[in-house]
Structures are given as C-alpha cells and as structure tokens.
N, C-alpha and C positions, 0 to 999 in steps of 0.2 A: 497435469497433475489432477485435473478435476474430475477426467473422465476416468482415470484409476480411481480413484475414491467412491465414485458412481460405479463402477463397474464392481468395486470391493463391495460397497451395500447391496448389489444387485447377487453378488454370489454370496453373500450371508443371509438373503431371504427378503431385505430390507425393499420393498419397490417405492414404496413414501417413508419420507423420514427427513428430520429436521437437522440441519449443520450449524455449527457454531466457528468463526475463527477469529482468533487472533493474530498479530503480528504477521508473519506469509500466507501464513492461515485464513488471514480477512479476506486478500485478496482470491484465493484459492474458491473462499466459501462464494466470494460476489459473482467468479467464474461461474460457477455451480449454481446459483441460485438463476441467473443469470439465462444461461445453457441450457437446464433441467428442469425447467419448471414446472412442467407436469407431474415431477419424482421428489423437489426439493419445496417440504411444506410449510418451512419459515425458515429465516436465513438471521441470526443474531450474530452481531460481531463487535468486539469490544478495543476497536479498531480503525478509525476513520480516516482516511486518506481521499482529499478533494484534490483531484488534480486533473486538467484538461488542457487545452490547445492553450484557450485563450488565457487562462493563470500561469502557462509555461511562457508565452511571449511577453506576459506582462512584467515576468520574473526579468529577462532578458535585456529588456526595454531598461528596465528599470537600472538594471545595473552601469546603465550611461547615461540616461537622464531623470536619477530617482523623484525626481515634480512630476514626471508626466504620470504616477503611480499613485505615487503616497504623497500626505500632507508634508510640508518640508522639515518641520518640529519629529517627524515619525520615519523620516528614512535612516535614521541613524541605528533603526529599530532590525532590518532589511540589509542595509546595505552599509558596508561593503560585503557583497557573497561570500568572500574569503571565509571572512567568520562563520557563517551559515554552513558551508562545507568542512572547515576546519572541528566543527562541531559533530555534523554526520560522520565527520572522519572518525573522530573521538568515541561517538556511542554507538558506532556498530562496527566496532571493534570485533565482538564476538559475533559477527557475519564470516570474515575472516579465519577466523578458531573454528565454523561448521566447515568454510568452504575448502580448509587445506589438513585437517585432523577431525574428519568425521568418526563420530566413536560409534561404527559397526566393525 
C-alpha cells in the first residue's frame, strides 16, 4: 500500500512530501517513512503501536505464568487474554463492516 501512495505522490508532481496516518494509516505511513526516506520529509501519526518479538513472547509467557511478567497485584490488569481479545473483538467491529460491505 505504501508504494501506491508513493507512486500516487510521484504522478501528482509530489517527489518530497510529508505523510500523516492514523489507525491503518499509521502503519502504512511508518512503511513509508521507513522505505522512502529520501521522498518521505516527516512522518506524524496519531497512532502508536509498540509491538515486537520480545512484547509478543512476553504476552504468551505470561498467559501461563502471569509472575514471570507482571507484579502479581497487576496481572489481573493483563490477564486473562480472553478479556483483552473479547475486547479487540468488540471495538473493531467496524474492521468487519470495511472488510465484507466496502462502500465503493
């Protein structure tokens, strides 16, 4: 998606130019900023998602031995996952609504 967006600024005249994203947007823009650095001249997003290896095992770990993560007063906070998905499940809801009734 990034390099369409790049290749759109590129056929509108655009060779430097600044990206902004939100929500898929964020990621798309980090792509971009990322990738294109020579083209992409600040990169703002109002959108922050920390996630890598070692926050993904620690997520996992954790779901069977929440001590080895979190203080044991704070895993109630975390865990059970269930909640934490049951929740994703709930607010992107309208991920769903784009991904089966796209309005083009």
């Amino acid at each position: 998606m990034g390099v369409i967006f790049k290749n759109l600024m590129n056929r509108l005249g655009h060779k430097k130019y600044y990206i902004q994203g939100g929500d898929w947007g964020a990621l798309i823009g980090s792509c971009m900023a990322t990738m294109f650095e020579d083209e992409v001249l600040g990169y703002h997003s109002n959108m922050l998602v920390v996630q890598n290896g070692w926050s993904t095992f620690k997520t996992i770990i954790g779901a069977f031995v929440p001590s080895l993560v979190v203080e044991s007063h704070l895993a109630d906070r975390m865990y059970p996952l269930s909640k934490y998905f049951a929740f994703l499940m709930e607010e992107f809801g309208y991920l769903h609504l784009q991904a089966t009734k796209p309005d083009t």
